[in-house]
C-alpha positions in Angstrom: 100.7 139.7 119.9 103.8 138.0 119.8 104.7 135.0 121.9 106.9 136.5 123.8 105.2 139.4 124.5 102.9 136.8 126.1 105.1 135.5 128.7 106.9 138.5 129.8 103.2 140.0 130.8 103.0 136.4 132.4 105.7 136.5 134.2 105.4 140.3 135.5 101.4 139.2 136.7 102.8 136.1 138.7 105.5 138.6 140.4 103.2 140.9 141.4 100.5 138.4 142.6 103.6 137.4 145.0 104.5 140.1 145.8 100.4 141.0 147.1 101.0 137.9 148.9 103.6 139.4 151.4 101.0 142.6 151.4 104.1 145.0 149.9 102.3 146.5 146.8 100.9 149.6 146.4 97.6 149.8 145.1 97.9 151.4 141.8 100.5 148.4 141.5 97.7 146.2 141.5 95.4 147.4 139.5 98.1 147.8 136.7 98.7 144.0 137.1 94.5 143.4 136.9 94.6 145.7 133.5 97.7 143.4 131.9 96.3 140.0 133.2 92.7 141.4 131.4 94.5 142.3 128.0 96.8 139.3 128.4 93.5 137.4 128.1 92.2 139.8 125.3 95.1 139.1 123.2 95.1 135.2 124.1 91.5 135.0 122.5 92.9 137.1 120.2 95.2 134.7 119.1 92.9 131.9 119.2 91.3 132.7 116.1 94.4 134.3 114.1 97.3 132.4 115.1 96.5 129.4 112.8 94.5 130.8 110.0 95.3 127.9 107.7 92.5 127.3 106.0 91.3 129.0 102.2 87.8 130.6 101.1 87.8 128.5 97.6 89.4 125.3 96.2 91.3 127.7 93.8 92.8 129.7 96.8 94.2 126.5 98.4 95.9 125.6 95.1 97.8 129.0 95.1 98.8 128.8 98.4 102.4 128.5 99.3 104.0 124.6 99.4 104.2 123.1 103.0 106.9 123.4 104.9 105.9 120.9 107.8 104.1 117.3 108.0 102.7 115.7 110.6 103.0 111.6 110.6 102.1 108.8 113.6 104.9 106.7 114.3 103.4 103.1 115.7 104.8 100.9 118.3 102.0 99.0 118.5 102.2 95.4 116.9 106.0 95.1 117.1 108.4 94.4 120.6 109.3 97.9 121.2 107.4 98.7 124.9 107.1 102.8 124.0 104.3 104.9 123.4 103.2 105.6 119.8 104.3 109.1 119.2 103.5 112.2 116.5 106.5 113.1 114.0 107.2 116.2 112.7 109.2 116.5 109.7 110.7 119.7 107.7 109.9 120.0 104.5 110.8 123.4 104.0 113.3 123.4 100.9 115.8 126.2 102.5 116.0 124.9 105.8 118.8 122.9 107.0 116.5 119.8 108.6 114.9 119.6 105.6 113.7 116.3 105.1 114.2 115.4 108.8 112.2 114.6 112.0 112.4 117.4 113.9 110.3 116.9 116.8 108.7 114.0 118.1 105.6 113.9 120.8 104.9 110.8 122.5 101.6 109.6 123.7 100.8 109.7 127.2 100.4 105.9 126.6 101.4 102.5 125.2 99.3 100.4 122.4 97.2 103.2 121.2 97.6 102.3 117.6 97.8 105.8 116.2 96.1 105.6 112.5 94.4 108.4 110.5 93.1 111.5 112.2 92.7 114.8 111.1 91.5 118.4 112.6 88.8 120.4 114.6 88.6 122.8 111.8 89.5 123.4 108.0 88.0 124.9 105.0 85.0 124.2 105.8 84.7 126.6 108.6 86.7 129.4 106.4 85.9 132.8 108.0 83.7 131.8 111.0 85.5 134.0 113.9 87.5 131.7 116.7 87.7 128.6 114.1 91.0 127.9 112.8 93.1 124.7 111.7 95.1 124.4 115.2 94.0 121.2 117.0 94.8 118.1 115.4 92.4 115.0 116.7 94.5 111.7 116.7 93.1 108.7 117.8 94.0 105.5 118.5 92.7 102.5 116.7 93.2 100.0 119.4 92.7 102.1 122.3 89.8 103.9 121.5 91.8 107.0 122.9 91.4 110.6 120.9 94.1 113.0 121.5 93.7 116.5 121.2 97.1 117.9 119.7 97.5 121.6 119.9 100.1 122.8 117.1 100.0 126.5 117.9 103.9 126.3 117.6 103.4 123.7 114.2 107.1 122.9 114.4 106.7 121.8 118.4 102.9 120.7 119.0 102.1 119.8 122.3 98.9 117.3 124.1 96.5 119.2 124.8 93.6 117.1 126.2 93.3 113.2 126.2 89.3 111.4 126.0 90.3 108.1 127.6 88.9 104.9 125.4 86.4 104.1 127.9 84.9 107.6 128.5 84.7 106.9 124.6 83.0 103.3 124.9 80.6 104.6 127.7 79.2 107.6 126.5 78.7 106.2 123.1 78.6 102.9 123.0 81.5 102.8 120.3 85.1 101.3 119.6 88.0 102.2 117.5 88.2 105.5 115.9 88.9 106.2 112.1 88.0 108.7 110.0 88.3 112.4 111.4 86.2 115.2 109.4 86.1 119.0 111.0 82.3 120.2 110.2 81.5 123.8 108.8 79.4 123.9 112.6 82.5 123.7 114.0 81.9 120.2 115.7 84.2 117.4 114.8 82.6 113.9 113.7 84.7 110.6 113.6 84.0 107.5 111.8 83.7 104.3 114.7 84.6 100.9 113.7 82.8 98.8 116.5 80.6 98.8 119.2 82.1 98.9 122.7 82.7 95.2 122.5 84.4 95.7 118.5 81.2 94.2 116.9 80.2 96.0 113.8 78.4 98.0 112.9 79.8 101.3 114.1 79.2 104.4 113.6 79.5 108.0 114.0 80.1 110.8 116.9 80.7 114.0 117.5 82.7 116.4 119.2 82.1 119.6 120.4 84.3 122.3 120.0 85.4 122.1 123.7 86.6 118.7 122.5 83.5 117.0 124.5 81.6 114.0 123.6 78.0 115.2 122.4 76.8 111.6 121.1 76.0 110.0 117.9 76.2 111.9 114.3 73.3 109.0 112.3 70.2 109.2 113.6 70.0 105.6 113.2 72.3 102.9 111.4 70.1 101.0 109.8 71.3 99.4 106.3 74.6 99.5 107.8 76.9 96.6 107.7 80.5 97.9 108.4 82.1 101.0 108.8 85.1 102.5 107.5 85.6 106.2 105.6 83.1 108.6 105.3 83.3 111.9 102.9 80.4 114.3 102.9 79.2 117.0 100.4 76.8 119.3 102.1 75.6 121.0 98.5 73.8 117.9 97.5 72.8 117.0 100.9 74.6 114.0 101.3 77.5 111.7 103.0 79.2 108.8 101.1 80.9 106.1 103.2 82.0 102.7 103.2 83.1 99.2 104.5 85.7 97.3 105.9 85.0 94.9 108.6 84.3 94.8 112.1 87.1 95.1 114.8 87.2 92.1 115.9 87.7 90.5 112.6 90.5 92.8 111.3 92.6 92.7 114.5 93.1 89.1 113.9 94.9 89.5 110.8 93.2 88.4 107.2 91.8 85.2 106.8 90.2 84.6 103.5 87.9 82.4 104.8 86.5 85.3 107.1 85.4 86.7 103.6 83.6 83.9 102.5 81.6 84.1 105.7 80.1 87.5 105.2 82.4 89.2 107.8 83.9 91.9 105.4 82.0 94.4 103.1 80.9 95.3 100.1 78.8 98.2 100.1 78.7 102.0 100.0 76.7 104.0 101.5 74.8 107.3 100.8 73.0 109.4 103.6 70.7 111.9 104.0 73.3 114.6 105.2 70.6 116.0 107.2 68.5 113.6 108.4 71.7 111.6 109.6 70.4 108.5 108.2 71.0 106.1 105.0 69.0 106.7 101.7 70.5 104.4 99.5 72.9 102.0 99.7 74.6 100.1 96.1 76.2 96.5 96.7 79.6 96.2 95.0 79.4 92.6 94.7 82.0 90.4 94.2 83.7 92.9 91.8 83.7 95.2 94.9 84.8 93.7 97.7 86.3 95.5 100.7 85.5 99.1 99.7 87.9 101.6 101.6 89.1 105.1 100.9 85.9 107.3 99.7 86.5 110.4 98.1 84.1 113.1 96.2 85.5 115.7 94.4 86.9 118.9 95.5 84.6 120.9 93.8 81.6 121.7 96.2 79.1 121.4 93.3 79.9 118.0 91.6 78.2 114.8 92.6 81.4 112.5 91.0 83.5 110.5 93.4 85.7 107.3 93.6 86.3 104.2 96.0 88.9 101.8 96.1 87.7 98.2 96.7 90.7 96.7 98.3 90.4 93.0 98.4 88.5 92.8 94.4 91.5 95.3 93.1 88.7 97.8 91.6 88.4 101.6 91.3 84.6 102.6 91.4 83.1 106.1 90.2 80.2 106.8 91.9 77.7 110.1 90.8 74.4 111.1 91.5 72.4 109.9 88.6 68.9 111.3 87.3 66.9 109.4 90.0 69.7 107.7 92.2 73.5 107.4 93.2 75.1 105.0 90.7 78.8 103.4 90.4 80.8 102.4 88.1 83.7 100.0 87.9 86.6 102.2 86.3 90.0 100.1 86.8 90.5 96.8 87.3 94.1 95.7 88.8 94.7 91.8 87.7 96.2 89.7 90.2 99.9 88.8 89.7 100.9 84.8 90.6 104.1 85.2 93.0 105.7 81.7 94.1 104.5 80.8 97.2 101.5 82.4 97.2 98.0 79.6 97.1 96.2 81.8 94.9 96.7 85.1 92.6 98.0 88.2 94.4 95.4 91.2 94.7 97.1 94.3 94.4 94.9 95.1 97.1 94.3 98.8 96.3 94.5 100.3 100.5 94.6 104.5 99.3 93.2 106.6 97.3 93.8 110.7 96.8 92.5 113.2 94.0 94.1 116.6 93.3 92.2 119.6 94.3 91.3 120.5 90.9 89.4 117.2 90.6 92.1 115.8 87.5 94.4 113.5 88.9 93.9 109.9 90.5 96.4 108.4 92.9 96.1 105.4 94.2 98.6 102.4 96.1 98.7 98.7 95.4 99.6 97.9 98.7 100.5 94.3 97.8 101.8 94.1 94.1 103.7 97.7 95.4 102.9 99.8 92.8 101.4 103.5 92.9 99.5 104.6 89.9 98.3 108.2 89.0 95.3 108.2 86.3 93.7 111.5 84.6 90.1 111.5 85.7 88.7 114.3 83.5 86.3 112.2 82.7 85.6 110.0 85.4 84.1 107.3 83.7 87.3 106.7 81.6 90.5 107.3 83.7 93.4 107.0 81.8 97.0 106.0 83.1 99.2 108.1 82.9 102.1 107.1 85.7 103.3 104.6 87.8 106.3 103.8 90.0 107.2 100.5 92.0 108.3 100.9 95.4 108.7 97.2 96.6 105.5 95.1 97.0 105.5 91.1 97.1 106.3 90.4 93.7 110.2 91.0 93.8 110.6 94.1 92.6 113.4 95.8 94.7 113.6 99.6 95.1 116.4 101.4 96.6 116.0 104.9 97.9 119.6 107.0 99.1 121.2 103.4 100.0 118.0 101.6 102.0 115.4 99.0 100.2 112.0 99.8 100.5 110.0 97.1 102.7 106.3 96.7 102.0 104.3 98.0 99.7 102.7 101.8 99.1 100.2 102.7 101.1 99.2 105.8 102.7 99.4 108.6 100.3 99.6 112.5 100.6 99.2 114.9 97.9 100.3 119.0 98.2 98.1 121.5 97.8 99.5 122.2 94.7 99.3 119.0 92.9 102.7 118.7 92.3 104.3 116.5 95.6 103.1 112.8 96.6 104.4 111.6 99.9 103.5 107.8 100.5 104.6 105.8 103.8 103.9 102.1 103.8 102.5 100.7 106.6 98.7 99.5 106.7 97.8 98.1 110.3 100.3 96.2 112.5 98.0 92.8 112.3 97.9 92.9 108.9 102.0 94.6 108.5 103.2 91.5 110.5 101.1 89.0 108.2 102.2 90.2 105.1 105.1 92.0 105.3 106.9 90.6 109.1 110.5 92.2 108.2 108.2 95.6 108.7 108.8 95.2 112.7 112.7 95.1 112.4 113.6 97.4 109.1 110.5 100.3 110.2 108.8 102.5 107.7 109.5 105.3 105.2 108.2 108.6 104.1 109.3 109.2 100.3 108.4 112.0 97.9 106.9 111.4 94.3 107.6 114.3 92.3 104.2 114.7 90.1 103.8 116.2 86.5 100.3 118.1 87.4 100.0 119.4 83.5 100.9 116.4 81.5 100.5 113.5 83.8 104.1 111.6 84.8 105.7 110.7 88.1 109.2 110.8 89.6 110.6 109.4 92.6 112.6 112.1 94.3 116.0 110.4 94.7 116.9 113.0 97.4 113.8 112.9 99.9 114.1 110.1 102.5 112.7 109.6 106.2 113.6 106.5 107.6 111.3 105.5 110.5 114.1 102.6 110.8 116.5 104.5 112.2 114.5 106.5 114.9 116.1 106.7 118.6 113.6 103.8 120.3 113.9 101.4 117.3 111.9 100.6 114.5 108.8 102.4 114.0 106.1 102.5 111.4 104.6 105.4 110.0 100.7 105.7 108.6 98.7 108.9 107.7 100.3 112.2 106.3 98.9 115.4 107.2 100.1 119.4 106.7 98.8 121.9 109.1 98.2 124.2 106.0 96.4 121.8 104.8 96.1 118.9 102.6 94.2 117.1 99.3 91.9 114.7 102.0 91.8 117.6 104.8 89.6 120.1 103.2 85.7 120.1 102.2 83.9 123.1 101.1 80.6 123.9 101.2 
């Protein structure tokens, strides 16, 4: 039923029920109103489970699927001298309409300092086919405030709030701080990826939410052999869940100190759990060669045991795989450090993102610091090969200029279509560590740009006509993080 259908039948229910009121309605009247309110509801469920059907049976059906035409991205306030609320951004990326390339709706938070970061949705692939679960409701937390939206994007070009789980309902009922990773699960439940404990200590851990968009409690049985937390991918075929390290709250909020690695206060481990036991089996220590492991990925294709981490700090790409009596990894790419006047000590690239095409062939990942982004053909995962790589700014003083405006920072987060064939990158990492390393960031804002991507032979482009500028938004500066399309996306989806 359409829409509008919807608020006529509304509107003629909420007339009548006045009317009753001032007792001037006949009886059959009323029970005609009784039958519309009844299949008002009917069709309301109804459209519950049809009206965002987003989501594909097979990896194969999601590549096919038509390009996106809308992307959702959090615009931060948090960390610079603009008092507003963090707010969502939606932008057209439909090719034949006239906004293209434009924010065309923006939905603030009911607060400020929430620190809006990487979320994702309360169902995708995973739940293809299961009746009343459908890609709609988009979870958004916020790092700092411990705060979980629940966005509704029934209309995807207007979403709305639709619920708000306070920070401290968070902290109390869990005993957890600061929200990350955001996975729907085929049960329907959603299960996030906690940084700290209440008071930002690590280690972390896991919860879940019910599909009422209720705390249940913990994912892990236990953390034990847990250090850190950080990103978590699982695949349910091989009974298991990969994830990884960063540091505790309390350390990262303070901006990076190298010292604090020396210390022991950031990781170097990944970890591999029993997927239904909810605990650790194994975990493999990166060493030195390894430090700071963020972004996890296993491939796309339900039945492979291959997957990659980025190590930030070391510069490193590890393969991981299920060996013939344990997980393994493998140290694939090494990214040298660059000397840059006034720097102490050799820049890291510091390798912050990391995406693979659904059909498991291409690499992408950023160089936050030296500011390039490199695409590698992973057929064989043990020997990725390079085959692209674009510089958009970075500390080394290489200047890109995109329609007229220089790109500030370095690449960051990273979002690949569907298809294979479009990259869109913003560049901000976390305000502590934006105003460390990249201060200009508060005053000049962020950027959304499009890399055109070669999906046969391997190559990148940088699309000279695609720019967002978060610089120029109506409350000042704003930076901009994750990248997310309600019809889906390469880190949305897991199938199982």
């Amino acid at each position: 039923m359409k829409k509008h259908d919807h608020e006529s039948r509304r509107i003629f229910v909420k007339a009548s029920s006045a009317t009753v009121a001032l007792g001037i309605i006949a009886p059959s009247v009323l029970r005609g109103a009784a039958l519309v309110r009844r299949q008002d509801e009917q069709d309301e469920a109804q459209d519950e489970s049809t009206c965002c059907d987003r989501s594909y049976a097979t990896v194969e059906d999601a590549i096919k699927s038509p390009p996106e035409t809308v992307a959702y991205v959090p615009a931060i306030y948090s960390g610079t001298e603009i008092n507003k609320p963090d707010y969502l951004a939606t932008i057209d990326l439909d090719e034949n309409s006239a906004t293209f390339g434009k924010i065309i709706h923006r939905l603030e938070m009911p607060n400020i300092g929430d620190e809006l970061h990487h979320f994702g949705w309360n169902a995708c692939s995973s739940c293809h086919g299961e009746e009343g679960k459908s890609r709609r409701f988009m979870v958004l937390p916020g790092l700092k405030s411990s705060r979980i939206h629940i966005v509704d994007t029934y209309d995807e070009r207007n979403p709305k709030i639709h619920k708000v789980i306070e920070g401290e309902e968070v902290k109390k009922k869990t005993g957890l701080s600061t929200p990350h990773t955001v996975h729907c699960l085929a049960s329907g439940e959603i299960m996030i990826s906690m940084l700290g404990d209440a008071d930002g200590n690590a280690p972390g851990g896991f919860i879940l939410l019910d599909e009422e968009f209720e705390i249940k409690g913990h994912w892990s049985n236990n953390t034990q052999g847990m250090n850190f937390n950080y990103d978590y991918w699982y695949q349910p075929r091989h009974n298991v869940m990969v994830s990884s390290e960063w540091a505790s709250p309390k350390t990262v909020a303070g901006g990076f100190k190298p010292e604090e690695v020396a210390a022991g206060k950031y990781g170097r481990h990944i970890h591999f759990w029993d997927w239904n036991e909810r605990k650790i089996n194994q975990s493999i220590d990166l060493g030195e060669e390894g430090m700071i492991p963020l972004e996890v990925r296993f491939h796309h294709n339900p039945d492979s045991t291959h997957g990659f981490v980025g190590a930030a700090l070391s510069s490193t790409m590890w393969h991981y795989f299920k060996g013939e009596k344990e997980w393994e990894a493998e140290k694939v790419i090494s990214v040298e450090p660059i000397e840059v006047d006034g720097w102490p000590f050799p820049v890291p690239g510091l390798i912050t993102d990391l995406v693979l095409s659904l059909n498991d062939r291409f690499l992408y990942f950023s160089n936050w610091l030296h500011g390039d982004l490199r695409q590698y053909d992973v057929s064989d995962p043990s020997n990725p090969k390079l085959t692209g790589q674009i510089w958009l700014g970075g500390v080394t003083g290489r200047e890109c200029r995109l329609k007229g405006k220089k790109l500030g920072g370095g690449p960051q987060m990273l979002q690949l279509s569907l298809d294979g064939k479009r990259l869109y990158v913003t560049n901000s990492l976390y305000s502590p560590w934006d105003n460390q390393f990249y201060p200009n960031m508060k005053s000049e804002g962020s950027y959304l740009a499009l890399i055109d991507c070669d999906n046969e032979n391997g190559g990148m482009k940088l699309n000279a006509d695609f720019l967002v500028d978060f610089g120029a938004e109506p409350n000042g500066p704003a930076r901009a993080h994750e990248i997310r399309f309600p019809t889906g996306d390469s880190t949305s989806d897991i199938w199982v």
